[in-house]
DOTORMI-857801 format. One line per field, with one value per atom (N, C-alpha, C): atom name; residue number from 1; x, y, z; residue in one letter. Coordinates in nm, 4 decimals, padded with zeros to 6 digits. Atoms other than C-alpha are relative to their C-alpha. Example, Ala and Ser with C-alpha at 12.3 -4.5 7.8 and 13.67 -1.06 7.14 Angstrom:
2
atom c(N/CA/C/N/CA/C)
seq c(1/1/1/2/2/2)
x c(00.0890/01.2300/00.0900/-00.0820/01.3670/-00.0770)
y c(-00.1190/-00.4500/00.1200/-00.1190/-00.1060/00.1090)
z c(00.0000/00.7800/00.0000/-00.0060/00.7140/00.0730)
type c(A/A/A/S/S/S)
***
This chain:
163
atom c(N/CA/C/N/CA/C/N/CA/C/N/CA/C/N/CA/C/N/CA/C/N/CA/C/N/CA/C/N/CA/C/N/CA/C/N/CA/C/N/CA/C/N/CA/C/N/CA/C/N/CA/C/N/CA/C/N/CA/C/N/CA/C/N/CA/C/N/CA/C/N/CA/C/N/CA/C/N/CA/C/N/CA/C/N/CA/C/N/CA/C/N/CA/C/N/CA/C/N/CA/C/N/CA/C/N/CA/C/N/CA/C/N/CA/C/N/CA/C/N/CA/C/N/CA/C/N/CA/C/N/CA/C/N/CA/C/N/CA/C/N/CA/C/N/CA/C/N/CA/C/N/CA/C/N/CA/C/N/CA/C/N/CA/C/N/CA/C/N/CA/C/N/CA/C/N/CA/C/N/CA/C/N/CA/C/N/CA/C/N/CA/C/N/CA/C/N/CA/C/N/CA/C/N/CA/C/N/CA/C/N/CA/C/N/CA/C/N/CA/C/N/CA/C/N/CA/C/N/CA/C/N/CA/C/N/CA/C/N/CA/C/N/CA/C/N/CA/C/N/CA/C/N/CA/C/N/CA/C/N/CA/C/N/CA/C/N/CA/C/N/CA/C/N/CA/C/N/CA/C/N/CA/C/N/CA/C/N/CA/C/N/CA/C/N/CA/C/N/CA/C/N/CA/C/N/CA/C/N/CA/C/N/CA/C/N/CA/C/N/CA/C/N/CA/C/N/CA/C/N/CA/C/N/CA/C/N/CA/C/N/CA/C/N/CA/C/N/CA/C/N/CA/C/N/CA/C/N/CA/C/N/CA/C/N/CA/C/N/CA/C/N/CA/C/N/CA/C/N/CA/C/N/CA/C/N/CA/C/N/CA/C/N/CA/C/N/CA/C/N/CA/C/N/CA/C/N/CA/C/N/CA/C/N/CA/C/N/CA/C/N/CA/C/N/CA/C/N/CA/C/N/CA/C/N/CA/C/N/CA/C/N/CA/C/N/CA/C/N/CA/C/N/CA/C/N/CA/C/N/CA/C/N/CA/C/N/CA/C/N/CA/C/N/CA/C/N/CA/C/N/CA/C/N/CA/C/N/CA/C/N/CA/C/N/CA/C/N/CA/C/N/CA/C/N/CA/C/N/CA/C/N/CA/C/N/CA/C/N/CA/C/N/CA/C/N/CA/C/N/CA/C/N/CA/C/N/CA/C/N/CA/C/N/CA/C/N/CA/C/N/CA/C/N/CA/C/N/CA/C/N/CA/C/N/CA/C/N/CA/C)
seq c(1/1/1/2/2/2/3/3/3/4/4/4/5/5/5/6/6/6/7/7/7/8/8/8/9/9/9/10/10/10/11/11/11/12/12/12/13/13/13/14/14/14/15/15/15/16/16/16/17/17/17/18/18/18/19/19/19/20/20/20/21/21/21/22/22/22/23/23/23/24/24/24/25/25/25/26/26/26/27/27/27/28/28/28/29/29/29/30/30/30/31/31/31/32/32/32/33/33/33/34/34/34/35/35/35/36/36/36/37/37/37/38/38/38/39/39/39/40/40/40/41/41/41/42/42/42/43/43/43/44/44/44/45/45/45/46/46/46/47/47/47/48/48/48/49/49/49/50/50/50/51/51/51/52/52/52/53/53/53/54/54/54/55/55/55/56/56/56/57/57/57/58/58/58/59/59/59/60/60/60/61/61/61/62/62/62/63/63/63/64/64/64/65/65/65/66/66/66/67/67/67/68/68/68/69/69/69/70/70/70/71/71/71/72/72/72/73/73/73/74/74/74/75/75/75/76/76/76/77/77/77/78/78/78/79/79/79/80/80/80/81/81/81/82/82/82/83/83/83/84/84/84/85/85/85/86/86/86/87/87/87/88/88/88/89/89/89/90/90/90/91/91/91/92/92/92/93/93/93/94/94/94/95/95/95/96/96/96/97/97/97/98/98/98/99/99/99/100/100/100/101/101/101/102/102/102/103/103/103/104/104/104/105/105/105/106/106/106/107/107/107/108/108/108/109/109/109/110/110/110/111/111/111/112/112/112/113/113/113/114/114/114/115/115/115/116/116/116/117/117/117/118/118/118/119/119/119/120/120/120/121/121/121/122/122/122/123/123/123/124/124/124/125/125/125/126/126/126/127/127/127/128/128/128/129/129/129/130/130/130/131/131/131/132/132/132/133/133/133/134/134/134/135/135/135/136/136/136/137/137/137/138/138/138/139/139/139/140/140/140/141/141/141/142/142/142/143/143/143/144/144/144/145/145/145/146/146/146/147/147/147/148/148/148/149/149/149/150/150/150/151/151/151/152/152/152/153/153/153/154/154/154/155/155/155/156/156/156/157/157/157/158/158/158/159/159/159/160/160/160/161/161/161/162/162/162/163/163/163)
x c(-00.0863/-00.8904/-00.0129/00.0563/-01.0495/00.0795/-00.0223/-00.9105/00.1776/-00.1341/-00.5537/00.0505/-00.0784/-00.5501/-00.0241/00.0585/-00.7137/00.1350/-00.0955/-00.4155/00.1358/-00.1197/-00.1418/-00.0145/00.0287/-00.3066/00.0333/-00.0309/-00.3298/00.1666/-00.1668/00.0877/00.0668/-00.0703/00.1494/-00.0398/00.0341/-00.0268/00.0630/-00.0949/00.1716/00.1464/-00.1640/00.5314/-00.0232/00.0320/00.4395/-00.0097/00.0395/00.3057/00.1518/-00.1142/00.6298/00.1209/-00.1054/00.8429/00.0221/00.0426/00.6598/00.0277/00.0000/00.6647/00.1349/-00.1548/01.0333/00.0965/-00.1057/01.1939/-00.0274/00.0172/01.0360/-00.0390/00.0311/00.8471/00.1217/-00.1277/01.1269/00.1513/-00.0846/01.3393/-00.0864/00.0714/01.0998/-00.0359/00.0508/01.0806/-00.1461/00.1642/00.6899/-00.0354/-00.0048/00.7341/00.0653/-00.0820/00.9794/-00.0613/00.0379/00.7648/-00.1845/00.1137/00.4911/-00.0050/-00.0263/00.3905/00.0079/00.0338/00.2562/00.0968/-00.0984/00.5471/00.1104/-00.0917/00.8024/-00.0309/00.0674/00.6094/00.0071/-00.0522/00.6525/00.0990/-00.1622/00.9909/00.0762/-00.0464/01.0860/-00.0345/00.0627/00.8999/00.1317/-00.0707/01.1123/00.1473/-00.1113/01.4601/00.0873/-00.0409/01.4940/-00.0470/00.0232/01.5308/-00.1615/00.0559/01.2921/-00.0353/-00.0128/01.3846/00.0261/-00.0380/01.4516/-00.1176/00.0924/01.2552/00.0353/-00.0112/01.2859/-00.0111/-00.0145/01.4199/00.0534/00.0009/01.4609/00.0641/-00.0628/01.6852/00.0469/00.0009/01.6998/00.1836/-00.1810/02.1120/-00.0256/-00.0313/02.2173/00.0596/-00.1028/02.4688/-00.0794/00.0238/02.3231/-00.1914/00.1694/01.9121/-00.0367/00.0844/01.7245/00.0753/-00.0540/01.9338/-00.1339/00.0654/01.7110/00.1224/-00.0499/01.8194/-00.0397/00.1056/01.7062/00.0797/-00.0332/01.7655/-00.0377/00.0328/01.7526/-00.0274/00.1109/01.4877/00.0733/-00.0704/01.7221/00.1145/-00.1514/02.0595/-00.0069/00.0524/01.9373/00.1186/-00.0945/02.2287/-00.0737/00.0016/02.2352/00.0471/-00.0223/02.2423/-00.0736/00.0282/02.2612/-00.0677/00.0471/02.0093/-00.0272/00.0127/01.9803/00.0438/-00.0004/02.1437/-00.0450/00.0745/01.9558/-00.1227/00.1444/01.6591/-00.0063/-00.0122/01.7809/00.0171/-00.0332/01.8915/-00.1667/00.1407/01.5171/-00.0635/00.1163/01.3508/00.0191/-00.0360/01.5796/-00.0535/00.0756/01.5087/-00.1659/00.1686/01.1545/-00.0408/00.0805/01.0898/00.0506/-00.0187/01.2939/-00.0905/00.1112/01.0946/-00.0893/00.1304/00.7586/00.0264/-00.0429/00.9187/00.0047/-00.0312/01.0389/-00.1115/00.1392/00.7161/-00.0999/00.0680/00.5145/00.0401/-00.0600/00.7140/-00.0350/-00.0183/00.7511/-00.1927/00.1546/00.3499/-00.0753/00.0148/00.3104/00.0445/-00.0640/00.5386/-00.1091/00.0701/00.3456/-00.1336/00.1635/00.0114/-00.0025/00.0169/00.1303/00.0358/00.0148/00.2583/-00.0998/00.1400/-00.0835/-00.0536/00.1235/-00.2705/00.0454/-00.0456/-00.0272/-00.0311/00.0096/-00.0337/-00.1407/00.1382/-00.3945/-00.0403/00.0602/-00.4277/00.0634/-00.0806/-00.1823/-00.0946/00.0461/-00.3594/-00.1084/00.0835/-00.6225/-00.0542/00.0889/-00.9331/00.0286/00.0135/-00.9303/-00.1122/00.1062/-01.1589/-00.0661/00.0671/-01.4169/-00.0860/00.0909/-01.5582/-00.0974/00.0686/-01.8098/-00.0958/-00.0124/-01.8885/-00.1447/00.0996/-02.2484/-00.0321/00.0233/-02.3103/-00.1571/00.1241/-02.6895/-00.0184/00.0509/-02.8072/-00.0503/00.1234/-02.9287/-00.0795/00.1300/-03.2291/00.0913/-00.0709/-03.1413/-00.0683/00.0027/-03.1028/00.0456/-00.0527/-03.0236/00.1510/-00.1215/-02.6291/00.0008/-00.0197/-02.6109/-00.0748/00.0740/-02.9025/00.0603/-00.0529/-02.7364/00.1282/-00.1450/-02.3516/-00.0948/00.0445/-02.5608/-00.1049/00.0555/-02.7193/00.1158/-00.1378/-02.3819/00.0883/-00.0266/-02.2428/-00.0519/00.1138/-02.5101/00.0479/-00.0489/-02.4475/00.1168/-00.1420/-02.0880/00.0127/00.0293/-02.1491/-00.0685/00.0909/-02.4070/00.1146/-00.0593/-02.1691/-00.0096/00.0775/-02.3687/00.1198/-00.0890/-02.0564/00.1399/-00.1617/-01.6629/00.0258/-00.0553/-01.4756/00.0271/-00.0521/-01.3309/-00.1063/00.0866/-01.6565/-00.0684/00.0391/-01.7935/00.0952/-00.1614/-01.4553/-00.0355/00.0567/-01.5638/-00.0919/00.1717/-01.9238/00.0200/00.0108/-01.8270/00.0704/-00.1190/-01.5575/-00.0789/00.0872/-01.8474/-00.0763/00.0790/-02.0572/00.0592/-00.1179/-01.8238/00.0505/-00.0513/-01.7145/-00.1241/00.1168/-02.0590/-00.0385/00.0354/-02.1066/00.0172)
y c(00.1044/-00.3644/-00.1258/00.1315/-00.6539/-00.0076/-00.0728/-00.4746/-00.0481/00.0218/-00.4886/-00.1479/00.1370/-00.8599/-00.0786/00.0975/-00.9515/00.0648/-00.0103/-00.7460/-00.0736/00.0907/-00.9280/-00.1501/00.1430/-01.2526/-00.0484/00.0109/-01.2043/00.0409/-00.0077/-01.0816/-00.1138/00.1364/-01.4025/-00.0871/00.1290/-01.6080/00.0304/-00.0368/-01.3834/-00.0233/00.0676/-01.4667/-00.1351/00.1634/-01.8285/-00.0383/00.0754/-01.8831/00.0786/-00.0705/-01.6543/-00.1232/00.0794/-01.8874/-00.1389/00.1362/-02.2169/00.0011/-00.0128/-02.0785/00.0000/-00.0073/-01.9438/-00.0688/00.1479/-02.2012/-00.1410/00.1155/-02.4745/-00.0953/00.0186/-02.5687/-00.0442/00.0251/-02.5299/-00.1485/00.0913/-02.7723/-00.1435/00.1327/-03.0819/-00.0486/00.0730/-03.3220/-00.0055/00.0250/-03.3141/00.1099/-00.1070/-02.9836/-00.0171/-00.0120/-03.0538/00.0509/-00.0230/-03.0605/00.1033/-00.0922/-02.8120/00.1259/-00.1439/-02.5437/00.0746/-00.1172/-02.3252/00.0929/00.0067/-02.3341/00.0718/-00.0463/-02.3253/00.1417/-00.1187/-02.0738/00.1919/-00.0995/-01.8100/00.0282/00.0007/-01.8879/00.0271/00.0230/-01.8928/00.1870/-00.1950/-01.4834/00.0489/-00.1157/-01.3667/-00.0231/00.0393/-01.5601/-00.0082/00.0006/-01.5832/00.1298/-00.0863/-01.3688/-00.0481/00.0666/-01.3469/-00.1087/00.0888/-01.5762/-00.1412/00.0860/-01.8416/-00.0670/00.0382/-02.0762/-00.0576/00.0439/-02.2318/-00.1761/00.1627/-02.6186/-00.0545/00.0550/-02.7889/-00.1508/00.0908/-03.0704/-00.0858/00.0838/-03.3537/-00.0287/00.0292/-03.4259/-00.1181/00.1020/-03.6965/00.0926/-00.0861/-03.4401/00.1189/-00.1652/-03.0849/-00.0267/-00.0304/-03.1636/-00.0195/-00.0621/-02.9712/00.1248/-00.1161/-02.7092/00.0131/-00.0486/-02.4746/00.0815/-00.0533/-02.3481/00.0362/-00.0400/-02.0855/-00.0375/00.0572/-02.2347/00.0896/-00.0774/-02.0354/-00.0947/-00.0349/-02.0722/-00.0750/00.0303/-02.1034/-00.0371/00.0981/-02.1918/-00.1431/00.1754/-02.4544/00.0154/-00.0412/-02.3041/00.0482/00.0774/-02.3740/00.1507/-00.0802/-02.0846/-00.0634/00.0456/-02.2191/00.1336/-00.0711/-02.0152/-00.0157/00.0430/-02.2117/00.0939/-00.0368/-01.9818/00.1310/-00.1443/-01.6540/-00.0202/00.0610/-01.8849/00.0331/00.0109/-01.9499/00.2026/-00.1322/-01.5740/00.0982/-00.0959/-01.4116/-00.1074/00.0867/-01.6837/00.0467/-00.0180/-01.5790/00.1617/-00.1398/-01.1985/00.0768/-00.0025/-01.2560/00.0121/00.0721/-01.4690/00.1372/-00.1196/-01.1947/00.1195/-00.0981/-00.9155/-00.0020/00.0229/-01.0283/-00.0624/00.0700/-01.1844/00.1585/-00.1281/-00.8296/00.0659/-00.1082/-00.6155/-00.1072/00.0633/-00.8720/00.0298/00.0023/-00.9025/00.1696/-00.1218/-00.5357/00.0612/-00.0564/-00.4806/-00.0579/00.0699/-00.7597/00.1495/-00.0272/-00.5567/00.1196/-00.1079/-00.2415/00.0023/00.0926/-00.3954/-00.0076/00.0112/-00.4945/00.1292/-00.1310/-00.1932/00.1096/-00.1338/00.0101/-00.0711/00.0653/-00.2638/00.0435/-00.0014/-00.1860/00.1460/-00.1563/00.1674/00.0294/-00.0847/00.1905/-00.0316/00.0684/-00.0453/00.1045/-00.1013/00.1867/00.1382/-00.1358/00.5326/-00.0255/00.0068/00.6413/00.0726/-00.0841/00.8123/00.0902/-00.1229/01.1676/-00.0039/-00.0266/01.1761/00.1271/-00.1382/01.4937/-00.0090/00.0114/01.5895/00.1324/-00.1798/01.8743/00.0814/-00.0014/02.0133/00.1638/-00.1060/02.2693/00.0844/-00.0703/02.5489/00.0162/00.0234/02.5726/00.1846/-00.1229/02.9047/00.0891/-00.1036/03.2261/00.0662/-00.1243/03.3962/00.0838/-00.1586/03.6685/00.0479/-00.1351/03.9801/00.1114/-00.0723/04.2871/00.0381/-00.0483/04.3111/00.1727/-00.1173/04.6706/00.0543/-00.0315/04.7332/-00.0192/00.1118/04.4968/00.1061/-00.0836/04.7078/00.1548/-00.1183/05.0184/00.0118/-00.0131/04.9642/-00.0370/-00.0165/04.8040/00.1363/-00.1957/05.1819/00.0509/-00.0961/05.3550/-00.0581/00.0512/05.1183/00.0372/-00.0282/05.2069/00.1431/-00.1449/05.5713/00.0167/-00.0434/05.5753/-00.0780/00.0512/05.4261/-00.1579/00.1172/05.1294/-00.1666/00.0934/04.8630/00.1040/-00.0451/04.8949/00.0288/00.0561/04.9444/-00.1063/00.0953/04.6442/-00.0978/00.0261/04.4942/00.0111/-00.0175/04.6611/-00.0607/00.0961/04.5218/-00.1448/00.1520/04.1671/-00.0196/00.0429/04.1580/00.0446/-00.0134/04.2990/-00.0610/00.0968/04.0821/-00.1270/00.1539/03.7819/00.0399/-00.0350/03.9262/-00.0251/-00.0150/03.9630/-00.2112/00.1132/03.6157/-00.1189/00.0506/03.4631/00.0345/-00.0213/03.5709/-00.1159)
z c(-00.0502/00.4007/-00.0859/-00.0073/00.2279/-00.1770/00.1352/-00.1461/00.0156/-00.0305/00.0484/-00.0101/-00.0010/00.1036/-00.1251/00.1663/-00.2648/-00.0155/00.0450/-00.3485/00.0349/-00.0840/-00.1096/-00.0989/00.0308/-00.2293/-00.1752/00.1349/-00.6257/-00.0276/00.0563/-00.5979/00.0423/-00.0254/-00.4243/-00.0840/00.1056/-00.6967/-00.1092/00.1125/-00.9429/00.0364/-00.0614/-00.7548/-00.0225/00.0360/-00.7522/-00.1380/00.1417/-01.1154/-00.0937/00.1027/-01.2823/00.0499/-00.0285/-01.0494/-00.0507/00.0862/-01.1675/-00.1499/00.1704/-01.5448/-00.0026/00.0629/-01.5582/00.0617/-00.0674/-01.3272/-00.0023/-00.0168/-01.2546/-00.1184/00.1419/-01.5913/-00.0872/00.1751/-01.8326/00.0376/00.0265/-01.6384/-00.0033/-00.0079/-01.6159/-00.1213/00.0966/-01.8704/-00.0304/00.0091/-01.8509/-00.1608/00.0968/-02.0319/-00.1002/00.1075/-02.2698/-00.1580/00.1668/-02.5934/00.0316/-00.0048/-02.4383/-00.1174/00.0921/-02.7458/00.0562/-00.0566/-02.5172/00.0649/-00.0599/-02.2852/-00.1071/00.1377/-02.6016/-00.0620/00.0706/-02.7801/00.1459/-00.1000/-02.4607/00.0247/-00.0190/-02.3700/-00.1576/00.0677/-02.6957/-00.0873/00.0595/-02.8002/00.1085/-00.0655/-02.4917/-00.0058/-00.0123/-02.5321/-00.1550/00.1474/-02.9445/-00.0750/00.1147/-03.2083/-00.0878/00.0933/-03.4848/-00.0514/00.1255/-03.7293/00.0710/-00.0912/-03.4096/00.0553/-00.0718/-03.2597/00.1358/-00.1060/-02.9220/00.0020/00.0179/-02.9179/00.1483/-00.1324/-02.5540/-00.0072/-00.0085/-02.5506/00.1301/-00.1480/-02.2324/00.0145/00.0123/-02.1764/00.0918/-00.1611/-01.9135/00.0670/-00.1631/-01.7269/00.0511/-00.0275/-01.7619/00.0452/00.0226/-01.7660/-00.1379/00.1262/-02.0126/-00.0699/00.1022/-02.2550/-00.0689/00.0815/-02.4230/-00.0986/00.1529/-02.7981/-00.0922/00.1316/-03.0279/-00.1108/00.1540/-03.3461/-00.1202/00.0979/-03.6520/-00.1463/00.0765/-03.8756/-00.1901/00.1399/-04.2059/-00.0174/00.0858/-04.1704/00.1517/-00.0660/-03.8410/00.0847/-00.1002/-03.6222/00.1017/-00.1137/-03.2696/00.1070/-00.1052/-02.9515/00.1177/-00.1103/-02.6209/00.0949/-00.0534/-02.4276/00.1138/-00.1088/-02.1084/00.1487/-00.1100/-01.8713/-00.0213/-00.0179/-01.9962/00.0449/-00.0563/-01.9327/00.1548/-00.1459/-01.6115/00.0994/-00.0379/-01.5521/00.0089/-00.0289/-01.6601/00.0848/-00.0946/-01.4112/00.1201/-00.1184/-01.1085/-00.0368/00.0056/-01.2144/00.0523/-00.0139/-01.2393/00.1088/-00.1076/-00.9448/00.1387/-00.1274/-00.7357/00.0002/00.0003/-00.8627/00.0849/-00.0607/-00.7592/00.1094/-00.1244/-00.4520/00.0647/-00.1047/-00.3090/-00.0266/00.0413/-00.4687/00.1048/-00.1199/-00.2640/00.1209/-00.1621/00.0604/00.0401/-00.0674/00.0387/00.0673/-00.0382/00.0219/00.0944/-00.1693/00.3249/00.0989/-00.1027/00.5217/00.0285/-00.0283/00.4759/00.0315/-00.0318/00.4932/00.1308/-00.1420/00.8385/00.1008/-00.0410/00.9141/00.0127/-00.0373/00.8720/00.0860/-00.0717/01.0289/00.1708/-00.0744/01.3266/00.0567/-00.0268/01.3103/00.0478/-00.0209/01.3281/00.1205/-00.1539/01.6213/00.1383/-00.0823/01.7771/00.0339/00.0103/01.7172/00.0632/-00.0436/01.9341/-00.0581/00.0445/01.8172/00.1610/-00.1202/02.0449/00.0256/-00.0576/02.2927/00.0036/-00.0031/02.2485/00.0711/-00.1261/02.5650/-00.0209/00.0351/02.4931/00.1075/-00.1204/02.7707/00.0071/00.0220/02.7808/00.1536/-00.0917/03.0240/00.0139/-00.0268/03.1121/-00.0818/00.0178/02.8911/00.0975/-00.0462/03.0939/-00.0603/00.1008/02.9862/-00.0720/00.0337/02.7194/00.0288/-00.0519/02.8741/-00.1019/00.0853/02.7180/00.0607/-00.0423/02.7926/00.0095/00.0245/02.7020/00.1660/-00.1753/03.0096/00.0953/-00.1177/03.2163/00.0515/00.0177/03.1725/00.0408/-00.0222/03.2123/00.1233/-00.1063/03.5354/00.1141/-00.0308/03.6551/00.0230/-00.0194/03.6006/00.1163/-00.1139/03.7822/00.1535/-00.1344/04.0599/00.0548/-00.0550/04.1046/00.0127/-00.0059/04.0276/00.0921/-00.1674/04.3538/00.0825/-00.1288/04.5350/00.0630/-00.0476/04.5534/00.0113/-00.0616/04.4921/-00.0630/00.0336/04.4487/-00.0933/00.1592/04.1336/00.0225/00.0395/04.2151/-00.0136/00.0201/04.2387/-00.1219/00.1553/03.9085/-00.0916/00.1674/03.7214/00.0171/-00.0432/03.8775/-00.1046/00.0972/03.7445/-00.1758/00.1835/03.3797/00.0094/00.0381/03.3399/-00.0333/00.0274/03.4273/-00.1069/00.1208/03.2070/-00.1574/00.1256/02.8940/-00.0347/00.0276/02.9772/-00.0083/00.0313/03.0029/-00.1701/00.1346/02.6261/-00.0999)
type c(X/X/X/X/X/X/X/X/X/X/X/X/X/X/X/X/X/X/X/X/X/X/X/X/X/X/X/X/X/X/X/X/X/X/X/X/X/X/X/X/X/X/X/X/X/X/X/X/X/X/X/X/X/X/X/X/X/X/X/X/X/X/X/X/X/X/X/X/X/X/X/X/X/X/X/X/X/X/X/X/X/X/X/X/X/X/X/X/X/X/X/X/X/X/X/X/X/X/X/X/X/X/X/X/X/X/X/X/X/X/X/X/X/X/X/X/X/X/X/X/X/X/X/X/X/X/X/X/X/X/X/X/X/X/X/X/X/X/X/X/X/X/X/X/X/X/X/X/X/X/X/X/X/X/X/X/X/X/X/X/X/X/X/X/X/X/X/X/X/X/X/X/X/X/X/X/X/X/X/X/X/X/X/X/X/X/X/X/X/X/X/X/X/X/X/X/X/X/X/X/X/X/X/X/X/X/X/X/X/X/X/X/X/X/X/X/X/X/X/X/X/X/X/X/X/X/X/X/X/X/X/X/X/X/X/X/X/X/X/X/X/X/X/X/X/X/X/X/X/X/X/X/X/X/X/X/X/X/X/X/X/X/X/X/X/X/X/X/X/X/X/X/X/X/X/X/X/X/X/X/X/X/X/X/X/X/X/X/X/X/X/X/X/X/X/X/X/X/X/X/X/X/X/X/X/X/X/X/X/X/X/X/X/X/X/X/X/X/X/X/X/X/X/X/X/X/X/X/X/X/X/X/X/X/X/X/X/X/X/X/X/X/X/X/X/X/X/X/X/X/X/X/X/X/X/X/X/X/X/X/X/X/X/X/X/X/X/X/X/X/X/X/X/X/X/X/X/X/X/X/X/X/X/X/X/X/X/X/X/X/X/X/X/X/X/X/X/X/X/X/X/X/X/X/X/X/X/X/X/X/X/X/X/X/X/X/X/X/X/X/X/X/X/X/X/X/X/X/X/X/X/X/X/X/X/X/X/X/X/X/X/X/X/X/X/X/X/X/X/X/X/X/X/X/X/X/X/X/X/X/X/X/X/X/X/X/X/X/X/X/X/X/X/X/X/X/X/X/X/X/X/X/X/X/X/X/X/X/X)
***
C-alpha cells in the first residue's frame, strides 16, 4: 500500500512540474532568457540547425522562435509550444487521475471483501479397533439372529461413516 501512494504522489509531482515547465514557465517573463529553459524547449520544438529565441510583445505575451542558425530566419513556434504543454499536462493528468481512481477502487474492494470464516469442527477420536473384527462380529450377530438386518445395515453404515 505504502509503494501505491509513493506512486500516486511521485505522478502528481510529475503532472505538476510538466505543467509548470511546458505552460507556465515559458510564458513568464522571469523565464524569458533562462538557458536551461531555452535549451529544452528549444531540443523538442526546433530543428537542428535552430535555436530557440523568446521574444516579450505588448499584445500576444511571449512568442517563442526557432531561428535558424545561418540564414537568421524566423519560425513562429508559440502555438506548438502551447499545443505540446496542453498534450503533456493532459497526459499525466489522466495517467494520474486514472491510477487515483483505481487505487481507490482496491482500497474499497478490499474493505468490502470478507475473509471466509473456517470453522473446523473435530470429532473426539475412538480407540482404534480393528474394523475388519468389528464388521465380522456384526455378521455373526445378524446370522444368530441376534439383531435385524435393518439393524446390521444401521451399525455398518455408522461404522463406514465413522472412518
Amino acid at each position: 500500500m505504502i509503494v501505491r501512494i509513493l506512486l500516486i504522489a511521485a505522478l502528481n509531482i510529475l503532472w505538476v512540474g510538466i505543467m509548470v515547465v511546458t505552460l507556465i514557465m515559458p510564458t513568464m517573463p522571469e523565464f524569458m532568457d533562462n538557458s536551461i529553459l531555452n535549451s529544452v524547449l528549444g531540443g523538442i520544438l526546433c530543428n537542428t540547425d535552430e535555436h530557440l529565441q523568446r521574444l516579450q510583445t505588448e499584445s500576444a505575451g511571449i512568442n517563442s522562435f526557432c531561428v535558424n542558425t545561418t540564414t537568421e530566419s524566423k519560425r513562429n513556434v508559440s502555438e506548438n509550444l502551447g499545443l505540446i504543454g496542453l498534450v503533456a499536462t493532459g497526459i499525466t493528468f489522466l495517467v494520474t487521475t486514472t491510477a487515483e481512481v483505481l487505487f481507490a477502487f482496491s482500497l474499497k474492494r478490499k474493505r468490502n471483501s470478507k475473509e471466509p470464516v473456517v470453522e473446523v469442527v473435530t470429532t473426539p477420536r475412538k480407540p482404534d479397533i480393528n474394523i475388519t473384527e468389528t464388521l465380522r462380529q456384526l455378521e455373526e450377530a445378524r446370522k444368530a439372529g441376534l439383531i435385524s438386518y435393518d439393524e446390521y445395515d444401521r451399525k455398518r453404515q455408522e461404522i463406514y461413516k465413522n472412518l
